[in-house]
N, C-alpha and C positions, 0 to 999 in steps of 0.2 A: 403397806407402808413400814412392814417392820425391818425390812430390809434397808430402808434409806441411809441411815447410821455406816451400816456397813461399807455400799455403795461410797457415800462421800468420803469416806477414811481410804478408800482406795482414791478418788477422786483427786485426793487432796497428794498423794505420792506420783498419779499421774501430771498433776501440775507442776509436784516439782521438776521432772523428766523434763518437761517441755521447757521449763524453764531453763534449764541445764543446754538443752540443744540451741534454746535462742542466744545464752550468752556465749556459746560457741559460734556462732552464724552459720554452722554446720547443716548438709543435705545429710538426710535420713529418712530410714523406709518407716513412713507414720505406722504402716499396718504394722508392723512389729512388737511396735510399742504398744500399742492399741489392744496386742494380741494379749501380752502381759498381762495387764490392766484386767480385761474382759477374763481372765484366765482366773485371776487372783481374784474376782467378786464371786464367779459360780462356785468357785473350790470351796470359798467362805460359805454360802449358801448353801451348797449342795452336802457338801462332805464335813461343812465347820472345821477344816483343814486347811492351815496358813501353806501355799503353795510359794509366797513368794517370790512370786514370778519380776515382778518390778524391779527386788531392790535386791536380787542374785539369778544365778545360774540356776533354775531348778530339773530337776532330774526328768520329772514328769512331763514338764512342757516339751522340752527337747524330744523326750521321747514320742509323744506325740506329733510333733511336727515331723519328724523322721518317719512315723508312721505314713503320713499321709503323702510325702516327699515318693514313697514305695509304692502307695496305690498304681491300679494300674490305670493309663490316662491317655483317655483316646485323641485329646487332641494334642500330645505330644509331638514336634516332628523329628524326633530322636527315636532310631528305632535299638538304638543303643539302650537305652531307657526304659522303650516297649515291650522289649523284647530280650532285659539282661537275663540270663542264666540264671543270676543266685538274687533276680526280685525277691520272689518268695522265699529264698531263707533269710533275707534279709527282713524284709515285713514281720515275717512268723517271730524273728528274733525281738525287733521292736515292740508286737503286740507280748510277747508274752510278759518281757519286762514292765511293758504299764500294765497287766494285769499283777504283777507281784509287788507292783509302788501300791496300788486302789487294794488291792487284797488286801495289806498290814494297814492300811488305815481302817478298812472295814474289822478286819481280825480287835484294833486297838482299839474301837468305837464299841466291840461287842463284847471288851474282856473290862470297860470302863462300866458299864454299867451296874444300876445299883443293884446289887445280890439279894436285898429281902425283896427289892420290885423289878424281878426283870423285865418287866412288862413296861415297866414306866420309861418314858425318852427324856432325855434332856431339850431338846428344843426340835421344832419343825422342820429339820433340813434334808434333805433328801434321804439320807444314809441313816439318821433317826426311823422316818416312816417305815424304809425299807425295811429296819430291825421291827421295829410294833409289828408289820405286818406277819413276818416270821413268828414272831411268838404269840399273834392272833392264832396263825394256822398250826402251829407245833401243839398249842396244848399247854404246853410243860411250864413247871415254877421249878425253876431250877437253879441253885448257885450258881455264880455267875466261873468260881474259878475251877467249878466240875465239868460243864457244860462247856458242848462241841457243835461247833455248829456245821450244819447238814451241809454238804459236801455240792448238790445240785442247788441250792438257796444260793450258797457262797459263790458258784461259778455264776451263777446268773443275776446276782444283786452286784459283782463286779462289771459283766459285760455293761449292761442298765447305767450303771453308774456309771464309765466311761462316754455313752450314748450320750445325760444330760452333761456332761464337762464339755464333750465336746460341741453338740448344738449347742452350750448356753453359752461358750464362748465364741466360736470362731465367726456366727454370722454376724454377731454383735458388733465386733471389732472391726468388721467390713464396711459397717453401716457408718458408724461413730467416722471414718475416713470419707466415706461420700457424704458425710455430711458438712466436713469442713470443707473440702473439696467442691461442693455445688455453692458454699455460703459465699467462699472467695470469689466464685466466677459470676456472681449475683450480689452486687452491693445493694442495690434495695433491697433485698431479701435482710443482707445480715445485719443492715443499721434497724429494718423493725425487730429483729430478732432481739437486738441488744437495746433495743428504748423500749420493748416488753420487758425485761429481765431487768432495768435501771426501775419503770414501776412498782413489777414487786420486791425487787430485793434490797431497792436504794441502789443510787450511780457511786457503789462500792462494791471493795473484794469480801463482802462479807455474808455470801451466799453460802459458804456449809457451813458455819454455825447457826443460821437462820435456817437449814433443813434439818439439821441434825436436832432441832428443841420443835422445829412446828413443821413437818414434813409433807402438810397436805399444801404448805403452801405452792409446792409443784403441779397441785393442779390447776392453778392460775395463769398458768403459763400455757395460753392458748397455742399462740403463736408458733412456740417453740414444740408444741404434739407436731400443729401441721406442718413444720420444717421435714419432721420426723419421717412421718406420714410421706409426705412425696419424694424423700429420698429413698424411701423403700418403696416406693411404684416404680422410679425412673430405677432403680439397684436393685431387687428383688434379690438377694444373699441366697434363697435357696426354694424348692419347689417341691411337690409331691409326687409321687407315683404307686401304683401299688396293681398288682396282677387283674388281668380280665379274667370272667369267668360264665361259666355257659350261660346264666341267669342277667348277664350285666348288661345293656346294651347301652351305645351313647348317640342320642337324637341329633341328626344333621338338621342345625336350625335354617337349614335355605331350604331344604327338602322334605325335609321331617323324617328322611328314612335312618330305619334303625340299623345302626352298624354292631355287629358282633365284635366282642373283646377275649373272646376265649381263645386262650393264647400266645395274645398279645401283653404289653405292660402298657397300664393308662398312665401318661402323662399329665397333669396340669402345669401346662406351663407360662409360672407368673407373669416374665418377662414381653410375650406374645400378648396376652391379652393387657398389662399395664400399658402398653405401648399403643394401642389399637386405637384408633380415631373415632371409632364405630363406637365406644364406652366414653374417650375423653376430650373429643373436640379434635378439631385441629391442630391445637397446640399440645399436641400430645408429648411432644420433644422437650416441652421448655419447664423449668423449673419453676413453679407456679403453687409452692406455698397455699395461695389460698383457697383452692381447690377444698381444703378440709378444714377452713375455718365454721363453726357451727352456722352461722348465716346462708353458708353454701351447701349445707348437708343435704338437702333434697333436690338439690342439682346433681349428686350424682348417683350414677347405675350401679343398683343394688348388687354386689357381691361382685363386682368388678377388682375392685380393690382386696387384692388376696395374698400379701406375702406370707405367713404367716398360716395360709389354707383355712378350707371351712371345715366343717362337719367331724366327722371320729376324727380322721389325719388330720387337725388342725396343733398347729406348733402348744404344748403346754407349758412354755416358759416365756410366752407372749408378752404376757403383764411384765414379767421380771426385766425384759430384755427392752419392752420400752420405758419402764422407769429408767433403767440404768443409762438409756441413749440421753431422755430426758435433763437427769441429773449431769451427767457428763459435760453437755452444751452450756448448761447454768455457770459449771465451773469453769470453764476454757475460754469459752466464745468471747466473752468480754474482756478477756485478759490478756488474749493472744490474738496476731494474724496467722493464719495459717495456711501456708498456699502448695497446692503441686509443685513438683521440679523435675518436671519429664526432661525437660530439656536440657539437664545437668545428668541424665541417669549415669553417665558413662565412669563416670565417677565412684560408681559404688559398684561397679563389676567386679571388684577384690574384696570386698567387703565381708566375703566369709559365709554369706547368708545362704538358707536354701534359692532363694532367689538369682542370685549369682549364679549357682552353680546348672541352671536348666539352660543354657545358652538359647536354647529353643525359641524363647521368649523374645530374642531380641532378631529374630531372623521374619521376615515376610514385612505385614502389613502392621505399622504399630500405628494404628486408628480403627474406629469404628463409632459410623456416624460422624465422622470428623472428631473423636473422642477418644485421647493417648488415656486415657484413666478407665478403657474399656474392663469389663469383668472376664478372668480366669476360672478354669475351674481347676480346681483342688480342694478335693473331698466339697467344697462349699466354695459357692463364686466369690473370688476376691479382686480387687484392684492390681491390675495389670505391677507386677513388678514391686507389689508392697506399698506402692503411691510414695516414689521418692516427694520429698517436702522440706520445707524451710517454714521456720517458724519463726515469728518477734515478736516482743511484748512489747505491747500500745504504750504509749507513755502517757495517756490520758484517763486511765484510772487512777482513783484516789488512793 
Protein backbone atom coordinates (compact mmCIF):
# COMPACT_ATOMS: atom_id res chain seq x y z
CA UNK A 1 0.00 0.00 0.00
CA UNK A 2 2.89 2.16 0.00
CA UNK A 3 2.74 2.65 -3.42
CA UNK A 4 -0.82 4.09 -3.61
CA UNK A 5 0.25 7.96 -3.10
CA UNK A 6 2.39 7.54 -5.97
CA UNK A 7 -0.10 5.52 -8.17
CA UNK A 8 -2.89 8.42 -7.62
CA UNK A 9 -0.40 11.42 -8.35
CA UNK A 10 0.02 9.72 -11.62
CA UNK A 11 -3.65 8.82 -11.68
CA UNK A 12 -4.59 12.30 -11.12
CA UNK A 13 -2.36 13.66 -14.54
CA UNK A 14 -3.90 10.82 -16.40
CA UNK A 15 -7.21 12.40 -15.77
CA UNK A 16 -6.16 15.44 -16.65
CA UNK A 17 -5.09 13.78 -20.30
CA UNK A 18 -8.53 12.47 -20.78
CA UNK A 19 -10.01 15.32 -19.89
CA UNK A 20 -8.06 17.46 -22.33
CA UNK A 21 -9.08 14.61 -25.27
CA UNK A 22 -12.90 14.93 -24.14
CA UNK A 23 -13.02 18.74 -24.31
CA UNK A 24 -11.39 18.34 -27.78
CA UNK A 25 -14.05 15.45 -28.96
CA UNK A 26 -11.00 14.17 -30.55
CA UNK A 27 -10.20 10.08 -31.61
CA UNK A 28 -7.05 9.00 -30.01
CA UNK A 29 -5.13 5.74 -29.44
CA UNK A 30 -6.15 5.11 -25.59
CA UNK A 31 -3.08 2.69 -25.46
CA UNK A 32 -0.64 5.40 -25.81
CA UNK A 33 -1.78 7.28 -23.35
CA UNK A 34 -2.14 4.41 -21.00
CA UNK A 35 1.27 3.56 -21.97
CA UNK A 36 2.65 6.85 -20.52
CA UNK A 37 0.84 6.69 -17.41
CA UNK A 38 1.84 2.81 -16.85
CA UNK A 39 5.48 4.10 -17.78
CA UNK A 40 5.73 7.04 -15.35
CA UNK A 41 4.19 4.77 -12.13
CA UNK A 42 6.93 1.61 -12.53
CA UNK A 43 9.80 4.32 -13.29
CA UNK A 44 8.60 5.80 -9.92
CA UNK A 45 8.54 2.55 -8.20
CA UNK A 46 11.21 0.79 -9.82
CA UNK A 47 14.11 3.29 -10.46
CA UNK A 48 12.40 6.60 -8.03
CA UNK A 49 13.00 8.22 -11.44
CA UNK A 50 10.55 10.89 -12.74
CA UNK A 51 10.35 9.71 -16.44
CA UNK A 52 7.72 11.97 -17.28
CA UNK A 53 6.27 10.27 -19.64
CA UNK A 54 2.56 12.09 -19.45
CA UNK A 55 3.47 15.59 -19.41
CA UNK A 56 6.73 15.57 -22.22
CA UNK A 57 8.52 13.69 -24.73
CA UNK A 58 10.78 11.49 -22.86
CA UNK A 59 13.73 9.96 -24.23
CA UNK A 60 13.44 6.67 -22.67
CA UNK A 61 9.98 5.72 -23.60
CA UNK A 62 10.55 6.52 -27.30
CA UNK A 63 13.37 4.59 -26.94
CA UNK A 64 11.79 1.71 -25.90
CA UNK A 65 9.06 1.73 -28.01
CA UNK A 66 11.43 1.86 -31.06
CA UNK A 67 12.90 -0.90 -29.54
CA UNK A 68 10.17 -3.15 -29.57
CA UNK A 69 8.79 -1.41 -33.17
CA UNK A 70 12.52 -3.59 -34.35
CA UNK A 71 11.74 -6.78 -32.63
CA UNK A 72 11.47 -9.32 -35.03
CA UNK A 73 7.62 -10.41 -35.61
CA UNK A 74 6.40 -13.32 -36.93
CA UNK A 75 3.07 -12.27 -37.48
CA UNK A 76 4.03 -9.39 -39.65
CA UNK A 77 2.89 -9.39 -43.24
CA UNK A 78 5.48 -7.10 -44.35
CA UNK A 79 8.48 -8.80 -45.34
CA UNK A 80 9.91 -5.48 -45.91
CA UNK A 81 9.80 -5.40 -41.92
CA UNK A 82 10.81 -9.13 -41.61
CA UNK A 83 13.20 -9.20 -43.34
CA UNK A 84 15.08 -5.34 -43.34
CA UNK A 85 18.68 -5.30 -43.83
CA UNK A 86 19.73 -2.89 -41.17
CA UNK A 87 16.68 -4.56 -38.30
CA UNK A 88 19.43 -5.28 -36.21
CA UNK A 89 21.59 -2.19 -36.41
CA UNK A 90 18.72 -0.58 -35.86
CA UNK A 91 17.49 -2.57 -32.65
CA UNK A 92 21.32 -2.77 -31.41
CA UNK A 93 21.28 1.15 -31.82
CA UNK A 94 18.06 1.57 -29.80
CA UNK A 95 18.98 -1.09 -27.14
CA UNK A 96 22.08 0.41 -26.44
CA UNK A 97 20.93 3.83 -25.92
CA UNK A 98 18.29 2.70 -23.20
CA UNK A 99 21.02 0.84 -21.74
CA UNK A 100 23.10 4.33 -21.47
CA UNK A 101 19.56 6.44 -20.12
CA UNK A 102 19.10 3.22 -17.06
CA UNK A 103 22.93 3.13 -16.70
CA UNK A 104 23.28 7.16 -15.56
CA UNK A 105 20.39 6.70 -13.52
CA UNK A 106 21.89 3.53 -11.76
CA UNK A 107 25.61 5.19 -12.00
CA UNK A 108 23.49 8.60 -10.08
CA UNK A 109 21.39 6.37 -7.58
CA UNK A 110 24.93 4.64 -6.68
CA UNK A 111 27.11 8.00 -6.42
CA UNK A 112 23.81 9.47 -4.15
CA UNK A 113 24.28 7.34 -1.55
CA UNK A 114 25.16 7.96 1.83
CA UNK A 115 29.34 7.53 2.27
CA UNK A 116 29.54 6.62 6.03
CA UNK A 117 26.55 3.80 5.21
CA UNK A 118 26.91 2.54 1.89
CA UNK A 119 24.99 -0.20 2.79
CA UNK A 120 21.98 1.73 3.76
CA UNK A 121 19.16 2.46 0.70
CA UNK A 122 17.01 5.20 0.63
CA UNK A 123 13.64 3.51 0.01
CA UNK A 124 12.53 0.04 -1.44
CA UNK A 125 12.56 0.43 -5.05
CA UNK A 126 13.79 -1.63 -7.33
CA UNK A 127 17.35 0.00 -8.10
CA UNK A 128 17.56 0.53 -4.05
CA UNK A 129 17.38 -3.59 -3.52
CA UNK A 130 19.40 -4.04 -6.45
CA UNK A 131 22.33 -1.72 -4.95
CA UNK A 132 21.96 -3.52 -1.00
CA UNK A 133 22.29 -6.58 -2.76
CA UNK A 134 25.64 -5.55 -4.44
CA UNK A 135 27.06 -4.35 -1.40
CA UNK A 136 25.58 -7.55 0.55
CA UNK A 137 27.92 -9.57 -1.94
CA UNK A 138 31.00 -7.07 -2.51
CA UNK A 139 31.85 -6.94 1.13
CA UNK A 140 33.23 -3.55 0.94
CA UNK A 141 32.54 -0.23 3.20
CA UNK A 142 33.57 2.00 0.96
CA UNK A 143 33.29 5.97 0.18
CA UNK A 144 30.84 6.42 -1.91
CA UNK A 145 33.03 9.13 -4.15
CA UNK A 146 36.22 6.38 -4.33
CA UNK A 147 34.16 3.59 -5.23
CA UNK A 148 33.45 1.97 -8.65
CA UNK A 149 31.09 -0.17 -9.19
CA UNK A 150 31.84 -3.77 -10.73
CA UNK A 151 31.41 -3.69 -14.34
CA UNK A 152 29.29 -7.28 -14.55
CA UNK A 153 26.81 -6.01 -11.62
CA UNK A 154 26.36 -2.84 -13.66
CA UNK A 155 25.58 -4.59 -17.10
CA UNK A 156 23.22 -6.90 -15.39
CA UNK A 157 21.41 -4.74 -12.79
CA UNK A 158 20.68 -2.47 -16.17
CA UNK A 159 19.61 -5.29 -18.46
CA UNK A 160 17.08 -6.51 -15.04
CA UNK A 161 16.03 -3.20 -14.60
CA UNK A 162 14.94 -2.58 -18.21
CA UNK A 163 13.19 -6.33 -17.87
CA UNK A 164 10.95 -4.72 -14.68
CA UNK A 165 10.21 -1.10 -16.84
CA UNK A 166 9.25 -2.79 -19.24
CA UNK A 167 6.90 -5.83 -17.86
CA UNK A 168 5.66 -3.41 -15.30
CA UNK A 169 4.45 -1.11 -17.83
CA UNK A 170 3.44 -2.26 -21.16
CA UNK A 171 1.00 -5.19 -19.96
CA UNK A 172 -0.63 -2.94 -17.63
CA UNK A 173 -1.44 -0.28 -20.07
CA UNK A 174 -3.03 -3.22 -22.18
CA UNK A 175 -5.21 -4.18 -19.43
CA UNK A 176 -6.29 -0.67 -18.08
CA UNK A 177 -7.69 -0.29 -22.16
CA UNK A 178 -9.66 -3.80 -22.17
CA UNK A 179 -10.93 -2.63 -19.39
CA UNK A 180 -12.76 0.48 -20.48
CA UNK A 181 -13.24 -1.14 -23.49
CA UNK A 182 -15.38 -4.37 -22.16
CA UNK A 183 -17.07 -1.71 -19.32
CA UNK A 184 -18.48 0.27 -22.48
CA UNK A 185 -19.70 -2.76 -24.45
CA UNK A 186 -21.43 -4.02 -20.94
CA UNK A 187 -23.59 -1.38 -19.14
CA UNK A 188 -24.65 -3.55 -16.52
CA UNK A 189 -21.22 -4.37 -15.68
CA UNK A 190 -20.27 -0.50 -15.63
CA UNK A 191 -23.30 0.97 -13.70
CA UNK A 192 -22.32 -1.80 -10.72
CA UNK A 193 -18.90 -0.83 -11.17
CA UNK A 194 -19.64 2.73 -10.45
CA UNK A 195 -22.71 2.31 -7.55
CA UNK A 196 -19.61 0.14 -5.86
CA UNK A 197 -17.19 3.05 -6.01
CA UNK A 198 -20.39 5.88 -5.31
CA UNK A 199 -20.47 3.37 -1.88
CA UNK A 200 -17.20 3.54 -0.84
CA UNK A 201 -16.05 6.69 -1.96
CA UNK A 202 -19.27 8.95 -2.05
CA UNK A 203 -21.29 9.85 -5.48
CA UNK A 204 -18.16 12.41 -5.76
CA UNK A 205 -14.70 13.20 -7.49
CA UNK A 206 -13.09 12.75 -4.33
CA UNK A 207 -11.54 9.43 -4.66
CA UNK A 208 -7.62 10.24 -4.59
CA UNK A 209 -7.59 12.32 -1.64
CA UNK A 210 -9.68 9.53 0.14
CA UNK A 211 -6.64 6.85 -1.13
CA UNK A 212 -3.98 9.02 -0.77
CA UNK A 213 -4.84 9.36 3.63
CA UNK A 214 -6.74 5.75 3.93
CA UNK A 215 -5.38 3.51 0.99
CA UNK A 216 -6.75 0.23 2.21
CA UNK A 217 -9.93 1.63 1.33
CA UNK A 218 -9.23 -0.17 -2.15
CA UNK A 219 -9.71 -3.18 -0.76
CA UNK A 220 -13.44 -2.72 -0.61
CA UNK A 221 -13.89 -2.40 -3.73
CA UNK A 222 -14.91 -6.02 -4.59
CA UNK A 223 -16.49 -5.45 -7.64
CA UNK A 224 -14.01 -3.44 -9.34
CA UNK A 225 -10.97 -6.65 -8.48
CA UNK A 226 -13.45 -8.85 -10.41
CA UNK A 227 -14.01 -6.28 -13.38
CA UNK A 228 -10.07 -6.60 -13.16
CA UNK A 229 -10.00 -10.19 -12.97
CA UNK A 230 -12.11 -11.05 -16.12
CA UNK A 231 -10.56 -8.67 -18.14
CA UNK A 232 -7.39 -10.42 -17.74
CA UNK A 233 -9.00 -13.94 -18.57
CA UNK A 234 -10.95 -12.76 -21.62
CA UNK A 235 -7.14 -10.37 -22.47
CA UNK A 236 -4.35 -12.32 -20.94
CA UNK A 237 -1.35 -9.34 -21.89
CA UNK A 238 1.15 -11.92 -21.74
CA UNK A 239 2.13 -15.77 -20.97
CA UNK A 240 4.97 -17.97 -20.08
CA UNK A 241 7.35 -20.16 -21.59
CA UNK A 242 10.56 -21.54 -20.76
CA UNK A 243 12.91 -24.74 -22.31
CA UNK A 244 11.94 -28.60 -22.04
CA UNK A 245 14.35 -30.79 -20.68
CA UNK A 246 15.25 -34.45 -20.48
CA UNK A 247 13.82 -34.89 -16.80
CA UNK A 248 10.41 -32.69 -17.73
CA UNK A 249 7.64 -34.40 -19.07
CA UNK A 250 4.03 -33.02 -19.49
CA UNK A 251 0.86 -35.63 -18.78
CA UNK A 252 -1.74 -35.85 -21.57
CA UNK A 253 -4.88 -35.38 -19.36
CA UNK A 254 -7.22 -37.67 -21.98
CA UNK A 255 -4.38 -40.35 -22.02
CA UNK A 256 -2.17 -39.89 -19.39
CA UNK A 257 0.76 -40.47 -21.65
CA UNK A 258 3.90 -38.75 -20.82
CA UNK A 259 5.11 -36.41 -23.56
CA UNK A 260 8.89 -35.51 -23.71
CA UNK A 261 9.95 -31.87 -23.79
CA UNK A 262 13.61 -31.96 -24.42
CA UNK A 263 14.04 -29.92 -26.96
CA UNK A 264 11.23 -28.34 -27.28
CA UNK A 265 10.01 -24.86 -25.64
CA UNK A 266 6.96 -25.31 -23.04
CA UNK A 267 4.36 -22.98 -23.65
CA UNK A 268 1.59 -22.07 -21.12
CA UNK A 269 -0.66 -20.45 -22.99
CA UNK A 270 -3.16 -18.11 -20.96
CA UNK A 271 -5.40 -17.24 -23.75
CA UNK A 272 -6.32 -21.15 -24.62
CA UNK A 273 -7.04 -22.20 -21.52
CA UNK A 274 -9.02 -18.70 -20.33
CA UNK A 275 -11.16 -19.26 -23.11
CA UNK A 276 -11.89 -23.22 -22.69
CA UNK A 277 -15.47 -24.12 -21.74
CA UNK A 278 -14.08 -27.26 -20.19
CA UNK A 279 -12.65 -24.63 -16.96
CA UNK A 280 -15.48 -21.83 -17.51
CA UNK A 281 -18.82 -22.88 -18.74
CA UNK A 282 -20.28 -22.11 -21.70
CA UNK A 283 -20.30 -18.67 -21.42
CA UNK A 284 -16.75 -18.63 -21.72
CA UNK A 285 -17.05 -15.55 -24.31
CA UNK A 286 -18.98 -13.15 -22.36
CA UNK A 287 -17.89 -10.55 -19.95
CA UNK A 288 -19.03 -11.99 -16.70
CA UNK A 289 -17.56 -9.97 -13.87
CA UNK A 290 -18.99 -12.08 -11.29
CA UNK A 291 -17.31 -15.10 -12.00
CA UNK A 292 -14.80 -13.78 -9.15
CA UNK A 293 -16.97 -12.18 -6.85
CA UNK A 294 -16.07 -14.08 -3.36
CA UNK A 295 -19.44 -15.77 -3.19
CA UNK A 296 -18.49 -17.45 -6.44
CA UNK A 297 -14.90 -18.56 -5.47
CA UNK A 298 -15.41 -22.19 -5.15
CA UNK A 299 -17.33 -22.31 -8.45
CA UNK A 300 -14.14 -22.09 -9.93
CA UNK A 301 -11.36 -24.52 -11.36
CA UNK A 302 -8.35 -24.41 -9.38
CA UNK A 303 -5.56 -22.61 -11.36
CA UNK A 304 -7.39 -22.17 -14.41
CA UNK A 305 -7.17 -18.64 -13.94
CA UNK A 306 -3.54 -17.78 -14.92
CA UNK A 307 -2.46 -14.30 -16.36
CA UNK A 308 -0.15 -13.65 -14.36
CA UNK A 309 1.40 -17.60 -14.24
CA UNK A 310 1.94 -20.06 -11.24
CA UNK A 311 4.81 -21.36 -9.56
CA UNK A 312 8.77 -19.99 -9.92
CA UNK A 313 7.71 -18.01 -13.64
CA UNK A 314 4.91 -16.38 -11.95
CA UNK A 315 4.74 -12.42 -12.84
CA UNK A 316 6.55 -10.60 -9.52
CA UNK A 317 4.88 -7.30 -10.13
CA UNK A 318 1.39 -8.94 -9.89
CA UNK A 319 0.27 -7.03 -6.70
CA UNK A 320 1.73 -3.70 -8.18
CA UNK A 321 0.17 -4.16 -11.50
CA UNK A 322 -3.30 -4.90 -10.08
CA UNK A 323 -3.42 -2.15 -7.40
CA UNK A 324 -2.52 0.22 -10.17
CA UNK A 325 -5.34 -1.32 -12.61
CA UNK A 326 -7.51 -1.05 -9.34
CA UNK A 327 -6.75 2.52 -8.63
CA UNK A 328 -6.81 3.69 -12.21
CA UNK A 329 -10.76 2.55 -12.69
CA UNK A 330 -11.65 4.37 -9.11
CA UNK A 331 -10.28 7.51 -10.90
CA UNK A 332 -11.64 7.38 -14.45
CA UNK A 333 -14.54 5.20 -14.54
CA UNK A 334 -16.83 7.51 -12.82
CA UNK A 335 -15.78 10.52 -14.36
CA UNK A 336 -15.51 9.55 -17.92
CA UNK A 337 -17.23 7.52 -20.84
CA UNK A 338 -14.90 5.84 -22.62
CA UNK A 339 -15.68 4.04 -25.69
CA UNK A 340 -13.58 2.18 -28.86
CA UNK A 341 -13.50 4.06 -32.30
CA UNK A 342 -12.61 1.29 -34.56
CA UNK A 343 -14.80 2.53 -36.88
CA UNK A 344 -13.21 6.17 -37.29
CA UNK A 345 -9.63 4.41 -37.34
CA UNK A 346 -8.85 5.82 -40.69
CA UNK A 347 -8.49 8.92 -39.20
CA UNK A 348 -5.43 8.46 -37.37
CA UNK A 349 -3.27 6.66 -40.28
CA UNK A 350 -1.05 10.07 -40.24
CA UNK A 351 -0.84 10.37 -36.82
CA UNK A 352 2.80 9.84 -36.68
CA UNK A 353 2.46 6.76 -34.35
CA UNK A 354 4.30 3.58 -34.39
CA UNK A 355 0.91 2.28 -35.17
CA UNK A 356 0.47 4.12 -38.36
CA UNK A 357 3.37 3.28 -39.67
CA UNK A 358 2.95 -0.88 -39.73
CA UNK A 359 0.45 -0.69 -42.53
CA UNK A 360 0.17 -4.50 -41.93
CA UNK A 361 -2.25 -3.99 -39.37
CA UNK A 362 -4.80 -2.65 -41.53
CA UNK A 363 -4.71 -5.31 -44.50
CA UNK A 364 -6.65 -8.94 -44.09
CA UNK A 365 -9.21 -9.70 -41.44
CA UNK A 366 -9.77 -6.83 -38.84
CA UNK A 367 -11.97 -9.21 -36.36
CA UNK A 368 -11.54 -11.98 -34.23
CA UNK A 369 -14.43 -13.62 -32.74
CA UNK A 370 -16.41 -10.92 -34.17
CA UNK A 371 -13.88 -8.53 -32.05
CA UNK A 372 -12.17 -5.22 -33.97
CA UNK A 373 -10.28 -4.73 -30.46
CA UNK A 374 -8.58 -8.28 -31.01
CA UNK A 375 -4.88 -8.55 -29.37
CA UNK A 376 -1.41 -7.99 -31.28
CA UNK A 377 1.55 -8.93 -30.40
CA UNK A 378 4.37 -6.70 -29.89
CA UNK A 379 7.01 -7.64 -27.52
CA UNK A 380 3.49 -8.19 -25.26
CA UNK A 381 -0.20 -8.62 -26.66
CA UNK A 382 -1.85 -5.15 -27.16
CA UNK A 383 -5.01 -3.94 -28.52
CA UNK A 384 -5.22 -4.15 -32.24
CA UNK A 385 -4.11 -0.59 -33.44
CA UNK A 386 -3.55 1.33 -29.85
CA UNK A 387 -7.60 0.94 -29.23
CA UNK A 388 -8.57 4.26 -31.17
CA UNK A 389 -11.21 5.90 -28.59
CA UNK A 390 -13.30 8.78 -27.69
CA UNK A 391 -13.89 9.89 -24.57
CA UNK A 392 -16.54 12.46 -22.45
CA UNK A 393 -17.14 13.50 -19.18
CA UNK A 394 -20.53 12.39 -17.61
CA UNK A 395 -22.12 15.52 -16.70
CA UNK A 396 -23.57 13.70 -13.61
CA UNK A 397 -20.81 13.97 -11.22
CA UNK A 398 -20.81 16.38 -8.47
Amino acid sequence: MDQVPVIVDFGLIFVDILDKHAAKNEIFRLEEDATKMTIDVIGKVICDHDFNALSSENEFVGLMRKTIAWMPDTQSLDPFHQYHPFRHLYWNNYKKRMDNYIGKVLDERFASRDAHQPRKVKKKTGIDLALLEYFKESGEEVDSQTATMNADFRRHAINNLEVLLFAGHDTTASTICYCYYLLHKNPASLHMIRDELDRVFGASKAAAPQLQTNPHLINQCEYTLAVVKEVLRLYAPASTIRDGRKDLFIRDPTTGEMLPTEGSMVWVVAMSIHRDPQYWGEDVHEFKPERFLPENADKLVPNAWRPFEKGPRNCIGQELAMLELKIMLVMTIREFDIKSAYGELDTLNTDGSLWAAEKSFRGGVQECWGDPAYQVLLAAAKPREGMPARVSRRMTMK
